[in-house]
N, C-alpha and C positions, 0 to 999 in steps of 0.2 A: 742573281738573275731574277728580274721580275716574271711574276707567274699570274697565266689571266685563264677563269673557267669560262669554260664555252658551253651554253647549257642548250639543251636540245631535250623535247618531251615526246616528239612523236618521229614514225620515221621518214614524212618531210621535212622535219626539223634537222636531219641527218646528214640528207642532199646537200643543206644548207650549209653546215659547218663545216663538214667533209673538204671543200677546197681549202679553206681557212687552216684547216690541219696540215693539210701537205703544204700549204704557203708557208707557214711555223714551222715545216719538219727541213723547208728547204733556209732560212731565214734561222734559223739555229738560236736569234737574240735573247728568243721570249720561252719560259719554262708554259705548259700549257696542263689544264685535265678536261677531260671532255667530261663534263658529268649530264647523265641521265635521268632525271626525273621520274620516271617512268605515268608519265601522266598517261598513255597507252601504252598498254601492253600486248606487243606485235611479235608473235612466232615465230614471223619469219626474217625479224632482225635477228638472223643468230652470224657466227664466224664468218660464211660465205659472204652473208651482205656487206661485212663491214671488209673482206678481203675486196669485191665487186668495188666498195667506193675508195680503198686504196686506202683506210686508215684505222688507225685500232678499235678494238672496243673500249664502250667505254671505261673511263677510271672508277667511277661512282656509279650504280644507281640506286634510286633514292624508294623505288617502288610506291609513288605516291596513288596509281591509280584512279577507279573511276569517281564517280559522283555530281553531283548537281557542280554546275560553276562555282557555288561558292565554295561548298564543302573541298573540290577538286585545287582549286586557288590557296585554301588553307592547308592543306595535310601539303601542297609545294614549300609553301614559305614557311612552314614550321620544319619541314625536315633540310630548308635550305639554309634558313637561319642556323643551326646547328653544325652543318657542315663548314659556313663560314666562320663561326668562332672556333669551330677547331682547328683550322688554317685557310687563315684571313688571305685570301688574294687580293692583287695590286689592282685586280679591274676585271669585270664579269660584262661576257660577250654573251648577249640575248639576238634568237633570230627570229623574224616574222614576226607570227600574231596570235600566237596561244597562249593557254591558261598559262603554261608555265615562263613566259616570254614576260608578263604582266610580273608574275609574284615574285621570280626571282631577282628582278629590278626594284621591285618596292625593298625586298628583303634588302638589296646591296647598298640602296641610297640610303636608307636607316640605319646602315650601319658603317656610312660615306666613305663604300668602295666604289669608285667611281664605274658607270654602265655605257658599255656600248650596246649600240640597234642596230643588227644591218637588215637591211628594208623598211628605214625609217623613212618616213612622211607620206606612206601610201593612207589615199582617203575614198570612202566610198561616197562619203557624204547620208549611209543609210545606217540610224544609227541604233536599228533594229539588230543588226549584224554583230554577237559577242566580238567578232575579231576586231570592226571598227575601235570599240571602247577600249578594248588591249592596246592597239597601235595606237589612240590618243593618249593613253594615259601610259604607256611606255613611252613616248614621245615626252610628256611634258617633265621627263624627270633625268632624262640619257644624259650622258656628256657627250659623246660622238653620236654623229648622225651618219652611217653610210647610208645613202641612196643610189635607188637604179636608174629612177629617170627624172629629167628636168621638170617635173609638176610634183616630183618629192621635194625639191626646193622647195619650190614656189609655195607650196604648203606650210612648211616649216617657218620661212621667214613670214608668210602673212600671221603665224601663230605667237611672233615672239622669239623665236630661237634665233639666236648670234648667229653669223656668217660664218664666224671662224671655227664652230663648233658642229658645222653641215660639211661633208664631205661628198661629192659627185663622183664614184668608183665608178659604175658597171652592177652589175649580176652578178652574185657566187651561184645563184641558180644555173646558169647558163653557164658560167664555169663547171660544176659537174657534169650540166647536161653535154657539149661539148668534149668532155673527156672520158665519158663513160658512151659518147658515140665513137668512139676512136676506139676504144677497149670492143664496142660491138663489131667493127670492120674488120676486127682483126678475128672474134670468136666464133664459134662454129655456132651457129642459132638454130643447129635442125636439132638441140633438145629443148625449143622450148614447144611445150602443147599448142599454142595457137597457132604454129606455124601451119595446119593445115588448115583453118580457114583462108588463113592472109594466101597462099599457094595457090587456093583452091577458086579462087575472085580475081577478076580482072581489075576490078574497082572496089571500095567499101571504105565506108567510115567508121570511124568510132563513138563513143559516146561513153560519157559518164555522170553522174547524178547523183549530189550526197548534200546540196545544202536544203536545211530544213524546210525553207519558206521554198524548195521545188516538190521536197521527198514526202514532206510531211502532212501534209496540203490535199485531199483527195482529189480537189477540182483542179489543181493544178496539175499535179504529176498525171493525171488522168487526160489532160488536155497536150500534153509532151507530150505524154504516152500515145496517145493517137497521131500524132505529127512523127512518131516515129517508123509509127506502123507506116504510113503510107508512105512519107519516105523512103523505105526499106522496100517497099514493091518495086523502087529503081534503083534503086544502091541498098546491097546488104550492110547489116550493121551487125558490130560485135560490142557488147557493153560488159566488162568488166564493174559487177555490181557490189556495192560497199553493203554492208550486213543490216545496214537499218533499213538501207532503199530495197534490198532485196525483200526484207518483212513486211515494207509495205506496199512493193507490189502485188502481193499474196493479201494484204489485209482488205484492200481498195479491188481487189478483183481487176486488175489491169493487165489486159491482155496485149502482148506486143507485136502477136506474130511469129509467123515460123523465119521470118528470114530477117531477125530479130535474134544473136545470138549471145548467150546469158554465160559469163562466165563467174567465176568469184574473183577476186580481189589479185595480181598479177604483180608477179618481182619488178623492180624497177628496169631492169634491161627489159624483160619480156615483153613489157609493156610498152618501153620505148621502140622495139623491132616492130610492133604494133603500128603505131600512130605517124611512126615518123615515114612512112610511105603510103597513107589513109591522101583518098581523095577527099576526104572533109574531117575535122574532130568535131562534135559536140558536146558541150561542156559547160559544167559553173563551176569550176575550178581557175581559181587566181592561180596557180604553178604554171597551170597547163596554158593560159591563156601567153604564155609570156615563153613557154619552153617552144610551142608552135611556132610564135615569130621569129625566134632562135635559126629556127630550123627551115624556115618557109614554110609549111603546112598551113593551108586554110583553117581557120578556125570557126566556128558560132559560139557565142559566151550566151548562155542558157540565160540571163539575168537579165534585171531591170539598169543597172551601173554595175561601174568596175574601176577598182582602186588603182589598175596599171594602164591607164587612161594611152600612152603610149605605144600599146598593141594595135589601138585603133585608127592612131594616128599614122602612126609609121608603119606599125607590122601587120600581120594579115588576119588578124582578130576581129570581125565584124560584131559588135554588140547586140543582138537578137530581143533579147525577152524573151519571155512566157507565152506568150498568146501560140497557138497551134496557127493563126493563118502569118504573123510575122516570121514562124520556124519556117515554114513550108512556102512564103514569098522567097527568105531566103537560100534556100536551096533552088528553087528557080532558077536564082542569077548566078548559082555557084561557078556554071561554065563562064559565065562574063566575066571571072577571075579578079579577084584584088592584090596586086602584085606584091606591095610592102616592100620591107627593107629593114635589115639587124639595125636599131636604135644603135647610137655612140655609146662606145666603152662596151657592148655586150660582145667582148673579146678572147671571154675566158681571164682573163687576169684582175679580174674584181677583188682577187683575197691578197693577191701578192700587193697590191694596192693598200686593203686595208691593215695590211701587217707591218708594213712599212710606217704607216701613220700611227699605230698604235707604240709599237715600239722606240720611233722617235720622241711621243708626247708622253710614254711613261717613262724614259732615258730622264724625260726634261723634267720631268717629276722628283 
């Protein structure tokens, strides 16, 4: 039986592969290992989470850790390379847009075991962004393309890539989120902590804040950070804060406000019980901009572009910026509501899709 790794380095990477494994556990054809990288290392992936997303832990991890991009890109592909000569798989399944997405692809085409991408052909077009340069250059090397939305085509084929070697699934995003909102209806949510904010508000949004060119920036994060505050004088906010935004909020001296609430970093249910009944998210997160339209949830995408151009189009993602008067135009018109609509194929069944295609064209192999 052919056998394909499915490589994951952080734990959105996990979301990701997470349906793919239960599509394989239900699809019986394909031997699989989930291997871990560990290009982050996260405490709170331990048993529960991977019980939470319905699949094992993983087979492998590789404990490659931190460092600059390159050094991080390096200690991946030398401890990936190693793994693959000591048993060579039929075909190495890469997701998204990380270091490890990038190296373990290079690693498998040099040693022409052939690579899938799912979430292949997202572009920002800014090519300041480390994740752009992964997803081109993961792209220019894959044998399958699974894509989420029809301008991941249109990407691919204007770059060159065969028709026959693009495939249009759906979301595995949206396939866990979907299925781990179903595990929520059924769970009892009064242990997680935040529930007494969310109880305690008739109304409130969310927000979160982790890419460089928002967090990094004084004059920027500084100018959010005032669009936050005065937003939060009419709708409270709770921001679940990642560890470098957190230190430089404290560095920059950025005060948010008392009705402005600072949490740390939040399991992936807790967090979902969070947002997915928020009268607004705020956000530069590519997951979230696409898990919102999923769900219906209004969105703001904190950024200048965005690679899932489909949120904007169909779902209810309104593309924002940075500027403090375009944050706070668009909360103005939030009551004038942008209805949207789930994109095609964002069904939940994106993995049983691509598992079916993979194991057909490695049968034909």
């Amino acid at each position: 039986m052919k056998q394909v790794y499915l490589v994951a380095g952080a734990r959105p990477n996990f979301m990701k592969i997470a349906p793919v494994v239960r599509a394989l556990q239900a699809h019986g054809g394909l031997r699989y290992k989930i291997v871990h990288t560990g290009q982050h290392y996260d405490r709170e992936m331990n048993e529960v989470f991977f019980e939470e997303l319905g699949i094992p832990a993983p087979d492998v991890f590789m404990g490659a850790g931190g460092g600059s991009h390159a050094e991080q890109t390096a200690k991946i592909m030398l401890g990936f390379e190693q793994l693959c000569q000591a048993e060579r798989p039929d075909a190495v399944l890469v997701v998204g847009d990380v270091n490890s997405t990038i190296a373990c692809s290079i690693v498998a085409k040099k040693m022409h075991i052939p690579v899938a991408h799912v979430e292949a052909g997202l572009r920002s077009g800014d090519m300041t962004m480390p994740e752009e340069i992964n997803r081109i250059v993961t792209d220019s090397i894959s044998d399958w393309y699974f894509v989420t939305e029809p301008a991941g085509v249109e990407n691919l084929l204007r770059e060159g890539q065969p028709q026959e070697k693009i495939h249009f699934v759906g979301h595995v995003m949206v396939d866990n989120l979907l299925y781990q909102h179903d595990k929520l209806t059924r769970a009892n949510g009064h242990a997680f902590p935040t529930l007494a904010f969310k109880t305690g508000q008739q109304r409130y949004g969310v927000v979160t804040l982790h890419r460089p060119s928002n967090v990094d920036d004084a004059d920027t994060f500084a100018g959010i950070g005032g669009a936050l505050r005065e937003i939060s004088a009419e709708l409270p906010l709770i921001f679940p804060v990642h560890p470098r935004t957190r230190a430089n909020l404290d560095k920059f001296g950025i005060d948010l406000g008392e009705r402005v609430t600072l949490t740390g970093p939040l399991a992936y249910m807790e967090f979902l019980n969070l947002w997915k009944d928020a009268a607004v998210v705020m956000t530069d997160s590519g997951g979230l901009q696409e898990e919102t339209t999923a769900l219906g949830v209004p969105c703001f995408t904190l950024r200048e572009n965005t690679e899932r151009p489909v949120t904007v189009d169909e779902g209810t993602n309104v593309l924002v910026g940075t500027k403090p008067d375009k944050i706070l135009a668009a909360f103005a018109s939030l009551g004038e509501g942008k209805a949207g609509r789930r994109p095609d194929l964002w069904d939940g069944k994106a993995a049983e899709r691509i598992v079916a295609i993979l194991a057909a064209d490695l049968e034909a192999r």
